[in-house]
Structures are given as structure tokens and as C-alpha cells.
C-alpha positions in Angstrom: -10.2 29.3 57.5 -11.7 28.7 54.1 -14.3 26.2 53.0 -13.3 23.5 50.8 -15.7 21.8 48.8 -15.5 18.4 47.6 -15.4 17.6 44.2 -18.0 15.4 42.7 -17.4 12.4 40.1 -20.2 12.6 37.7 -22.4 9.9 37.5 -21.8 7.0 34.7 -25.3 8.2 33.3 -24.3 11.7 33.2 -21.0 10.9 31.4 -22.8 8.9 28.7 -25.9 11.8 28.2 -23.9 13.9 26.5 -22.6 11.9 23.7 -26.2 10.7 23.4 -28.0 14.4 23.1 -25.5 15.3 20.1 -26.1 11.7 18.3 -30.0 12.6 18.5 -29.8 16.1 17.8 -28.8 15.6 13.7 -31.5 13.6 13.9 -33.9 16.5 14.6 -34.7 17.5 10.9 -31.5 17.6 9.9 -30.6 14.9 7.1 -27.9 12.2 8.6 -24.9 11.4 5.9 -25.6 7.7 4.7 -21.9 6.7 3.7 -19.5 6.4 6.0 -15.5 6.0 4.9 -12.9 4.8 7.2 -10.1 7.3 8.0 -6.5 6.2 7.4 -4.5 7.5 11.1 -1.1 8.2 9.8 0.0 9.1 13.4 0.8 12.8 13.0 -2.6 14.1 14.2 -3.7 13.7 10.6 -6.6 11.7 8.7 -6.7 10.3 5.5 -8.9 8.3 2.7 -8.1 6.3 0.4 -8.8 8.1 -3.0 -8.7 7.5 -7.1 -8.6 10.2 -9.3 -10.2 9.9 -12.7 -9.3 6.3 -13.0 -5.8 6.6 -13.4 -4.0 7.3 -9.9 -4.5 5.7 -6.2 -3.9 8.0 -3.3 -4.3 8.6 0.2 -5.9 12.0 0.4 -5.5 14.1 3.6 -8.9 15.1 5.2 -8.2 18.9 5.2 -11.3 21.2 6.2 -8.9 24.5 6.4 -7.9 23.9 2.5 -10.7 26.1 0.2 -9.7 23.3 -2.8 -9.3 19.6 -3.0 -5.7 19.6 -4.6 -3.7 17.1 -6.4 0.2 17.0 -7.1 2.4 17.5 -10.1 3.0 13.7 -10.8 -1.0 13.1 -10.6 -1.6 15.9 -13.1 0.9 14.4 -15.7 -0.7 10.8 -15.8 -3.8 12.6 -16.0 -2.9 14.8 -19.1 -1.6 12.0 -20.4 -4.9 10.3 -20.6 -6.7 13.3 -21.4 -8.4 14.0 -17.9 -7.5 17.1 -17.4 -8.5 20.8 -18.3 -7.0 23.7 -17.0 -9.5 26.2 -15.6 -7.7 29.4 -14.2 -5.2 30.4 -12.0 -6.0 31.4 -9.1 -3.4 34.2 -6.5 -3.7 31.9 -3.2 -1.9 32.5 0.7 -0.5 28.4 1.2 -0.5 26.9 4.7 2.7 28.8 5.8 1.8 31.5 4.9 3.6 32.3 1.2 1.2 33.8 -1.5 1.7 31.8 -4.6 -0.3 31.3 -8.2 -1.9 28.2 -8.3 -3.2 26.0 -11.3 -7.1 25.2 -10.7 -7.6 22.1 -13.3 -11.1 20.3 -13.6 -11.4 16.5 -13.2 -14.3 14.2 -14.2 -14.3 12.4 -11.1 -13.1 11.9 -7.8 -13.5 8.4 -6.0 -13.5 8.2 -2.2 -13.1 5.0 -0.1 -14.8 3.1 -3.0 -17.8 4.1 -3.5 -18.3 7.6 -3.2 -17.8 9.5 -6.3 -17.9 13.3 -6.8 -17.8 14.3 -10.8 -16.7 17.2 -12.5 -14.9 18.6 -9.3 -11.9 21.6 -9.5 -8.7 20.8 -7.7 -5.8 22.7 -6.9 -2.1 21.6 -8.3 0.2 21.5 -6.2 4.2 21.4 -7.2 6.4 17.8 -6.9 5.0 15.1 -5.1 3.2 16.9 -2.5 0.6 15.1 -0.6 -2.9 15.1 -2.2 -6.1 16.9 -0.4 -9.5 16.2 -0.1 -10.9 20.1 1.1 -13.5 22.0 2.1 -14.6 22.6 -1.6 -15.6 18.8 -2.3 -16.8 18.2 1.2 -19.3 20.9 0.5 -20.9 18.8 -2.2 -20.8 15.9 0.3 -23.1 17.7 2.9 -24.3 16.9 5.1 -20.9 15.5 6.6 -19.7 14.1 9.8 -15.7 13.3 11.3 -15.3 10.6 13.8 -12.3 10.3 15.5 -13.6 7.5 17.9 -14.2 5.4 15.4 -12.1 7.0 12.6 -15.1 7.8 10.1 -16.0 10.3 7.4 -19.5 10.1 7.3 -20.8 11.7 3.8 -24.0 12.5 1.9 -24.9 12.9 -2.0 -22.6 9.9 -3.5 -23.0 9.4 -7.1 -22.7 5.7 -7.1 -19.8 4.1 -8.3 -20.0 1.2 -10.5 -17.2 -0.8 -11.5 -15.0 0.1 -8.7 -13.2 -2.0 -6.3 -14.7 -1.5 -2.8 -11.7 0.3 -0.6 -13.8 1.0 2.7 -16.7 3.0 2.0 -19.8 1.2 3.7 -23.7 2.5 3.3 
């Protein structure tokens, strides 16, 4: 006859301690991001912010940490040439999501506005063919560090905005 042991419910203090000791522990030394920008829930596990690029083209841009670039489409890069906001860079040999090796287009851009009033400048993106979803990746993040993703609320928390002045607010809060 084998002993059975009772499973215990954890306390309600010991349920909220953890989420407690990993809010204080960025605040051990570590600098704490000082703009936070809601996160667009499209409903297909993904996250999203609202984006402008250069001025001249709205978009939501998928939160993509996996993606070494921030990347823009085809139709984004033509209203940007056609203003004159675009240089091409290099090409770059790169392995996409599923897998298939492919040249890419690496074009710089003078800025990049995220939920309203975050703004990265001079940033390199990655063009992607058609009408393909943009990206904000790991590359611009980087410049945005430290950084934070909430899921519960749905938040991008970010550091080292240049100011945006002249922009409509869409979501970004200090």
C-alpha cells in the first residue's frame, strides 16, 4: 500500500510573490524602459504597434524578436522612393522564416515612429516582396534597450526615444 500525499494549494501570498520579485529585480541597477506602447492583439498569437515610416506610410508592425531586421514591404518602399526616403545599402544572402535562403534588399530610413512618440532615426530595414506584413525586429529593439513585453497588459515597454515632435499621439505613454 503506497502513501499518497496530499497536494497543497499555495497560499494567495505565495501566488502573488513571484510576480513581485521579478517586477523589483529590474529595479536592482538595471535601468527600467520609460515608454511604454500598447500592443495591437490581432488574435493569432501575434503582437503588433502601430507604426509610421518616414512620414509617409501608417502600419501595424509585428513585434518579431526572432527577425535579425526590422523589415518593410514592397508597396512601402515605393511611396518612400518616391519621396526620396530611401537608400539602398546592400544586399544581404538571408534563410526567411520557412526556411528558403533568399537575397534581400537592406535599405536605410531616416526614421521610424512607434506608437507615437517613439522615434528611432537612421535605422536599416529589410524589404520584403508584395504586400507582406511589416516588422519591427530585433535589430531596432536593440537600440530601444533596455526593453520589456507585457502580455497581461499588452505593453512594449522601451528605452532611448528620440522625441517625436509634431506627431499625432497613437498610444505611446511616458
Amino acid at each position: 500500500m503506497g502513501m499518497h500525499r496530499r497536494a497543497r494549494k499555495t497560499p494567495w501570498w505565495g501566488r502573488m510573490l513571484w510576480p513581485l520579485v521579478l517586477l523589483g529585480a529590474p529595479a536592482m541597477g538595471a535601468d527600467m524602459p520609460d515608454t511604454h506602447i500598447p500592443l495591437i492583439d490581432k488574435g493569432v498569437a501575434t503582437y503588433y504597434v502601430r507604426g509610421n515610416i518616414a512620414g509617409v506610410d501608417h502600419v501595424d508592425l509585428l513585434v518579431d524578436t526572432g527577425a535579425g531586421y526590422s523589415a518593410i514591404n514592397e508597396r512601402t518602399l515605393n511611396k518612400l522612393k518616391k519621396a526620396g526616403l530611401a537608400e539602398h545599402v546592400r544586399d544581404i544572402h538571408a534563410t526567411m522564416a520557412n526556411g528558403t535562403h533568399t537575397v534581400v534588399p537592406i535599405y536605410r530610413i531616416s526614421r521610424l515612429n512607434i506608437g507615437g512618440h517613439c522615434e528611432v532615426h537612421d535605422i536599416e530595414v529589410a524589404v520584403l516582396p508584395g504586400n507582406t506584413r511589416c516588422i519591427l525586429g530585433l535589430d531596432t529593439l536593440k537600440r530601444l534597450a533596455p526593453f520589456m513585453v507585457s502580455v497581461d497588459p499588452p505593453r512594449l515597454w522601451v528605452s532611448n526615444c528620440a522625441r517625436s515632435l509634431g506627431q499625432t499621439a497613437v498610444g505611446a505613454v511616458r
